[in-house]
C-alpha positions in Angstrom: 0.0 0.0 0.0 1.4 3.2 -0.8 1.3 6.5 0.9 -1.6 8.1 -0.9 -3.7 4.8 -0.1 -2.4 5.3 4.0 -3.3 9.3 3.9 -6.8 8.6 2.5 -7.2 5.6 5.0 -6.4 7.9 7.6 -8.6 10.7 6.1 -11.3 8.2 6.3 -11.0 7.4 9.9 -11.1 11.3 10.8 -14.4 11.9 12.3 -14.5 15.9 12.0 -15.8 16.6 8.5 -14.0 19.7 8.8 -10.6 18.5 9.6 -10.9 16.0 7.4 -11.5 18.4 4.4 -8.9 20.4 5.4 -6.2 17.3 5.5 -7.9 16.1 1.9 -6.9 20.1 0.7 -3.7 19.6 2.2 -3.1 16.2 0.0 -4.7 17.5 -3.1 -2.5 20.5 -3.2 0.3 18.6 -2.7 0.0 16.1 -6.0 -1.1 19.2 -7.9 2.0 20.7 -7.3 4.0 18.0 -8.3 2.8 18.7 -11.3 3.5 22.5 -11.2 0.0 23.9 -10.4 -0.7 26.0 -7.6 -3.9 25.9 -5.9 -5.7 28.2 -3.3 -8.6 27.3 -1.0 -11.6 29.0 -0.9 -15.7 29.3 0.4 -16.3 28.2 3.0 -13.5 25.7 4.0 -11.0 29.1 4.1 -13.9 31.0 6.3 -13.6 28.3 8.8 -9.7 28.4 8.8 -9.9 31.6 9.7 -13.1 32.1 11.7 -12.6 28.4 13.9 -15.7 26.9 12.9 -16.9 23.8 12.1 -19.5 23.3 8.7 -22.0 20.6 9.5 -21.3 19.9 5.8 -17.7 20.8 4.9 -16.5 21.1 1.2 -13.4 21.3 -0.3 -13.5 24.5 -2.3 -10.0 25.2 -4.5 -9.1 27.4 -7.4 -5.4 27.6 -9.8 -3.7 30.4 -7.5 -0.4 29.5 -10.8 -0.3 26.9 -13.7 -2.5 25.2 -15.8 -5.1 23.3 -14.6 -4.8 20.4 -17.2 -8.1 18.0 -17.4 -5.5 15.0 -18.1 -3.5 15.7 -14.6 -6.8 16.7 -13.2 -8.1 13.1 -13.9 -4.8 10.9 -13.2 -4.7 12.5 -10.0 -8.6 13.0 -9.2 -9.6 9.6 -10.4 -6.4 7.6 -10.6 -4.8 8.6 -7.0 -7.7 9.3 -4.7 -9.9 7.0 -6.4 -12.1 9.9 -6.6 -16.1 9.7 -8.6 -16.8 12.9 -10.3 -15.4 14.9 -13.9 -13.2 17.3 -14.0 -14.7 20.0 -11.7 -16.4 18.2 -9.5 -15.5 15.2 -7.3 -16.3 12.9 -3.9 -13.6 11.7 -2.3 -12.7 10.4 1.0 -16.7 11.3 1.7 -15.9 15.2 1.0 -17.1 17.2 -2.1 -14.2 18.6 -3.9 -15.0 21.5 -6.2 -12.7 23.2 -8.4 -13.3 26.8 -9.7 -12.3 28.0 -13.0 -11.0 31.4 -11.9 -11.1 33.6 -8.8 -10.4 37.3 -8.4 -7.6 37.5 -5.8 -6.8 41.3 -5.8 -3.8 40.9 -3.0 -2.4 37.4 -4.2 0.4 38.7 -1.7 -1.8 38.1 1.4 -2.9 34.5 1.0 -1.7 32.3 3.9 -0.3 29.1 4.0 -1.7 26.0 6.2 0.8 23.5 7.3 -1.5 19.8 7.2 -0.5 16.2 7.9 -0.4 16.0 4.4 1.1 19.2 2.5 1.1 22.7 2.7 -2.4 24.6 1.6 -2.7 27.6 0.2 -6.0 30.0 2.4 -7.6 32.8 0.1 -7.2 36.2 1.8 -8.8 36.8 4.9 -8.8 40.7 4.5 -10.6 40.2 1.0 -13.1 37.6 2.6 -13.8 40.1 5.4 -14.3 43.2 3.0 -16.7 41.0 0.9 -18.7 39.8 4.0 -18.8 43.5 5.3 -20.2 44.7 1.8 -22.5 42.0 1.7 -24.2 42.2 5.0 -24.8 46.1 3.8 -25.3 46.0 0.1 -28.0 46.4 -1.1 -29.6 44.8 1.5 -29.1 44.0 5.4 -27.8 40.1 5.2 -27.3 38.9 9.1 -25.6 35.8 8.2 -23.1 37.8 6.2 -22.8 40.6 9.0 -22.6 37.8 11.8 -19.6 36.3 9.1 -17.8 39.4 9.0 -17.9 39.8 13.1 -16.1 36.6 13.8 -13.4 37.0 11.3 -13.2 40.6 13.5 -12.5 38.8 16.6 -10.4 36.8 15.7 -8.4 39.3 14.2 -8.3 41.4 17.0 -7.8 38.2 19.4 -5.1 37.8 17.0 -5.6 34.0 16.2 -4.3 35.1 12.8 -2.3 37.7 12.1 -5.0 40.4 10.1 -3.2 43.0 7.4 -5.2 45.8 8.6 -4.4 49.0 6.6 -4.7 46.3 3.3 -8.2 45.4 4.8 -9.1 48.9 5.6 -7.8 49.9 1.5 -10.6 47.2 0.2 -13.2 48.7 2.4 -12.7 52.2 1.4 -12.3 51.0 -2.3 -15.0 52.6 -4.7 -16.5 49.5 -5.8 -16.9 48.2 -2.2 -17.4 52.0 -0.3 -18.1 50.4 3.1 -15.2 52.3 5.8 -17.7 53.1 7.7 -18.9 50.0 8.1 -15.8 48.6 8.8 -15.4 51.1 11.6 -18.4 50.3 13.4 -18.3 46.9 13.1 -14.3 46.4 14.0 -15.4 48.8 17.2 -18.4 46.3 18.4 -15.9 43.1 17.7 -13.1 45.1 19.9 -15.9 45.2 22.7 -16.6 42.0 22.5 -13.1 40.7 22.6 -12.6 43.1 25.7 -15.1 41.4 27.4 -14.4 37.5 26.8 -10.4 38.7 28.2 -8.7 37.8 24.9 -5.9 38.8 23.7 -5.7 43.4 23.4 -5.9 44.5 20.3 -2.8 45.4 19.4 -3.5 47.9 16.5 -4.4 51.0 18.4 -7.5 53.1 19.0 -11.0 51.3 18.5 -12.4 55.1 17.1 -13.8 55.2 13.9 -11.0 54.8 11.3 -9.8 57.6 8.6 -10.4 56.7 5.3 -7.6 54.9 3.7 -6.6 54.9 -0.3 -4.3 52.5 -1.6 -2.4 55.5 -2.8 -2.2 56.7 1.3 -2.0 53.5 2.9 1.4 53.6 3.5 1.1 56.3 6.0 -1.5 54.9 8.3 0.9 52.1 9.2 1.4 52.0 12.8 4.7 54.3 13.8 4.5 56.6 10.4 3.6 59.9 11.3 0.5 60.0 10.7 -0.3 58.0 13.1 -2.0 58.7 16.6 -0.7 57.0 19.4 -3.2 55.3 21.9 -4.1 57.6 24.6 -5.1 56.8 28.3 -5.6 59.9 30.4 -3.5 62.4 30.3 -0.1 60.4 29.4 0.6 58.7 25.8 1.5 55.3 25.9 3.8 53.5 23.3 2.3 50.6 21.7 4.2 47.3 22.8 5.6 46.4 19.8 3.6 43.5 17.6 4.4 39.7 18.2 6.1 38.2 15.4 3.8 37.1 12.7 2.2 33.4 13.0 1.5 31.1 10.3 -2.6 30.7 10.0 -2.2 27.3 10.4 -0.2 26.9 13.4 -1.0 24.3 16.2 -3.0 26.6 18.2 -5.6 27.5 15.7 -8.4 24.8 15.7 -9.2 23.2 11.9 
């Protein structure tokens, strides 16, 4: 038996459907790259990467992030490796649905994380692009709750720092003209900071929870935390330097839950 045949025995065994997609995206990513194609997780298996939820029906959602997505390699490795049922785009294995997308708009590519798994290294779709899409969508152009209560855990966990959010790049897709929602953001990053207050999690290490100024992608630069133009937390009468950040973790780290 080979080690493809012991990973999906393993992935088998796993009772957490959500674990056990992740560990499939893991070994799917890996034998794609063998083959020189890149790919990037995204829906709803990257929201609970990042948010630390659990789907009562997880999915495997991927997309090329570089390469060509071949239907021959597709099949030798869908079909002839996994042992997976499906065509091209669409597959079962190990008990997961595995969907591949034919494109996906990644405006940052730069911010995409990595996940270390038992079985290879996944690629996570922005979280700053998934939040800004969720904060637009709970708005526009109607008031979606499940969207808005989507948006409010990626906050806090931002804030609780579970991963490590790119704020000013976050804060450039809110205030972008086709998305327009900075105040949004503002109001809602405020009610997740209270919230994180009051569970005692870890302080928000970015600096005042007032409305935020809007930010361009031509300004954004200068809103980074020490640049001049920015305020330093205040408490009373005396400022108080910022402790400086931790060093940046890996979303994928031991002590974030699949």
């Amino acid at each position: 038996m080979g080690r493809i045949d012991d990973a999906l025995q393993i992935l088998a065994a796993t009772d957490d459907g959500t674990e056990r997609a992740l560990q499939l995206a893991g070994l799917i990513s890996t034998l794609f790259k063998i083959k020189g194609v890149s790919l990037v997780i995204t829906g709803q298996l990257a929201y609970d990467s990042y948010a630390s939820t659990s789907s009562e029906y997880p999915e495997v959602e991927m997309a090329v992030f570089a390469g060509e997505f071949a239907p021959r390699a597709v099949l030798e490795i869908m079909r002839g490796q996994l042992y997976g049922k499906g065509s091209l785009y669409r597959w079962l294995v190990a008990g997961v649905a595995v969907h591949f997308l034919h494109d996906i708009a990644i405006a940052r590519r730069e911010l995409c994380r990595e996940f270390t798994t038992n079985h290879g290294v996944v690629k996570l779709l922005p979280v700053e692009e998934m939040t800004a899409n969720y904060i637009l969508a709970s708005v526009y152009p109607d008031i979606d709750p499940v969207a808005h209560h989507r948006a409010h855990l990626l906050l806090i966990n931002g804030l609780a720092e579970t991963f490590q959010m790119d704020w000013p790049a976050l804060h450039a897709l809110c205030h972008r003209p086709d998305y327009r929602v900075g105040e949004e953001l503002a109001r809602m990053r405020l009610a997740a900071k209270k919230e994180v207050d009051a569970m005692g999690m870890e302080p928000d290490r970015v600096g005042e929870t007032g409305p935020l100024p809007s930010i361009t992608a031509a300004t954004e630069a200068e809103t980074l935390p020490g640049s001049p133009e920015s305020p330093a937390p205040v408490e009373g009468d005396e400022a108080k330097v910022a402790a400086p950040p931790p060093e940046p973790r890996v979303v994928g780290d031991a002590s974030l839950p699949a």
